[in-house]
N, C-alpha and C positions, 0 to 999 in steps of 0.2 A: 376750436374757438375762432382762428381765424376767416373758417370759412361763413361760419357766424355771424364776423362781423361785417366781414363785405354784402354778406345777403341781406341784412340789414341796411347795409350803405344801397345796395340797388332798390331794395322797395320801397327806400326810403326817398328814393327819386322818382320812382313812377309815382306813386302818392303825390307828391309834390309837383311832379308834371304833369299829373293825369287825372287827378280828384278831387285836391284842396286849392280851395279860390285862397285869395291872399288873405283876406279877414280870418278866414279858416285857421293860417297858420299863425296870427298873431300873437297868441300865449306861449308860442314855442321858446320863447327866452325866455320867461318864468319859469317855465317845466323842464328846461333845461338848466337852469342855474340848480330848481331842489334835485336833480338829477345826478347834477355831479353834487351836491353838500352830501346826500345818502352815498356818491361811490366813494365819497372821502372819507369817510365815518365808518364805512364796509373797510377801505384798507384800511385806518388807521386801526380796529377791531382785529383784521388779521397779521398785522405786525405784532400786536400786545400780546396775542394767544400764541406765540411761537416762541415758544423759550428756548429752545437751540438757539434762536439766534442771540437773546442776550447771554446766556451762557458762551459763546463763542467774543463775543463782545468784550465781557470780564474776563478771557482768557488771553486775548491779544491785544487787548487794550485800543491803542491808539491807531496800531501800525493794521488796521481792518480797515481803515479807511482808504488807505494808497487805493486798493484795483478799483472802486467805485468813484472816487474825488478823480483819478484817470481815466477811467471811462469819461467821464463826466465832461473832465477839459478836451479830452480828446474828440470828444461828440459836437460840441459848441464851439471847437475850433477849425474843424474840420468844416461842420456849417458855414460858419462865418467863411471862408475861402471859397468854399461852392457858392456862398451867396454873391460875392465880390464878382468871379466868373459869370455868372447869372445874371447881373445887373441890380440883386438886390441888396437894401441897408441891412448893415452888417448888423442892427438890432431887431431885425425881422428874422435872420437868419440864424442867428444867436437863437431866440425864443423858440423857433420851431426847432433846432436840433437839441435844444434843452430839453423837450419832450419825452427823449430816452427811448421811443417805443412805445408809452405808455398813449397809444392814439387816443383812448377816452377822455382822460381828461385834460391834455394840452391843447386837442381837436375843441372841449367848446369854450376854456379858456380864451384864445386863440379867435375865435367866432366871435365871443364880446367885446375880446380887446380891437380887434380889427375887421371884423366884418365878416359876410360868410365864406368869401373867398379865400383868406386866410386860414377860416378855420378847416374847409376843403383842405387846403396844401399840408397844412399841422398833419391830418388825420391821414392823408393819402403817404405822406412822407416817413411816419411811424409806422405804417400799417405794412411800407415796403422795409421797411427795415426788422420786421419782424420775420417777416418773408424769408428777406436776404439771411438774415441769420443761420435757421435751420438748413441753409448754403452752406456757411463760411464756417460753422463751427466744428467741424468736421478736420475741414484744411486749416482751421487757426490751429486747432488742438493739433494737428500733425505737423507741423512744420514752423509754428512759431512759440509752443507751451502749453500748457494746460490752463495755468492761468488768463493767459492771452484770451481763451476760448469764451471767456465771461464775455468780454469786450463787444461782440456782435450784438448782443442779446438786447445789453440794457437794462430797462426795470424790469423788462419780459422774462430777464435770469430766474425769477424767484417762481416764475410758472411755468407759464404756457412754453420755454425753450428750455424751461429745466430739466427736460427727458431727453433732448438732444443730448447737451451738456453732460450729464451723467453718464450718459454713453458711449461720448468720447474721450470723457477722462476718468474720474477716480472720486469717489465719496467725499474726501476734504474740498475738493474743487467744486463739487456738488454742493456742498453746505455753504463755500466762500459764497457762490455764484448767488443761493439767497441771500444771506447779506447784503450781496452788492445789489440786487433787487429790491432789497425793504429801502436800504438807500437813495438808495437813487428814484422810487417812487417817490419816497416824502420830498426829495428836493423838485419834484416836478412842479408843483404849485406854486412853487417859494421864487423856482427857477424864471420859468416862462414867462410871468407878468411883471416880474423886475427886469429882465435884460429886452423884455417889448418895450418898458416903457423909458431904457436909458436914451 
C-alpha cells in the first residue's frame, strides 16, 4: 500500500510538471474535497462492520481508550516540540502530527486549510511515519512492551502495520492495536482542523 501511494505521489508530479497547464488543474479542490467525503464514509462503513471492536469496547469499557487518547497526546506533543526546534507554530505542528499516519486524509485537509505546501508536509510526514513504523515496531515490542508497539503505527495500527504488529506480539495486542486505529482514525478530521485553526 505504501508503495502505492508514493507511486501515486510521483505521477502525480510529473502530470503536474509535465502535462497539465494550470486551468487543467483548477477542479482539483472540488474533486478533492468529494474525494475525501467518499474516503470518510468508506472508513466510517469499515468501523460499523467490525464488531470485535465493539465487543472489545463493552468489554473494557472506558479504560480502551488510555493506548490511543496516548498515542494521540504523544504524537501532538512530540510535533509541537519538533515544530518549536524547526521554526514552526506550534499549531501547524500540532495539526500535522494530529494526522496519526493517516496521510490521506490530514494530507488534503491540510492542503485546504493551508495551502499546497502544507498539505505536501501533512502527507510526506505521515507517509514517513508509516515507513518508520514497520522499523520500530519490532524494537518497541522488544524492549519497551507489547503494548508500546501500537504506538509507532497510529491510525495505520488497524491495517496496513497490523501484520507487523501481530507479529511482534500476541492476538490481544493485535485486537487493542485496531481499536486504537478505528480511534485514532475518527479523531483525525476532528483533530487536524481544530488544532490548525487554534
Amino acid at each position: 500500500m505504501i508503495f502505492v501511494a508514493l507511486g501515486s505521489l510521483v505521477l502525480g508530479i510529473l502530470c503536474g510538471g509535465l502535462f497539465l497547464s494550470p486551468e487543467m488543474t483548477a477542479g482539483m479542490d472540488t474533486l478533492m474535497s468529494y474525494a475525501l467525503m467518499i474516503l470518510l464514509v468508506s472508513v466510517g462503513i469499515e468501523v460499523g462492520t467490525n464488531k470485535t471492536v465493539f465487543r472489545k469496547i463493552r468489554e473494557y469499557h472506558i479504560k480502551i481508550l488510555a493506548i490511543p487518547l496516548g498515542v494521540a497526546v504523544g504524537s501532538i506533543s512530540g510535533g509541537i516540540l519538533l515544530g518549536i526546534f524547526l521554526g514552526d507554530a506550534p499549531n501547524v505542528s500540532a495539526a500535522i502530527s494530529s494526522g496519526f499516519g493517516f496521510y490521506s486524509v490530514s494530507a488534503v485537509i491540510l492542503r485546504e486549510l493551508g495551502g499546497s505546501r502544507l498539505g505536501t508536509v501533512a502527507f510526506m510526514t505521515n507517509m514517513f511515519r508509516e515507513l518508520l513504523s514497520y522499523l520500530l515496531i519490532p524494537l518497541v515490542a522488544k524492549y519497551c512492551g507489547r503494548y508500546a508497539a501500537i504506538a509507532p503505527s497510529g491510525a495505520t495500527a488497524m491495517d496496513t502495520t497490523l501484520p507487523a504488529i501481530a507479529k511482534s506480539t500476541d492476538h490481544e495486542t493485535a485486537l487493542m492495536a485496531v481499536i486504537t486505529g478505528v480511534v485514532l482514525t475518527a479523531l483525525v478530521p476532528i483533530l487536524v482542523p481544530v488544532l490548525y485553526n487554534l
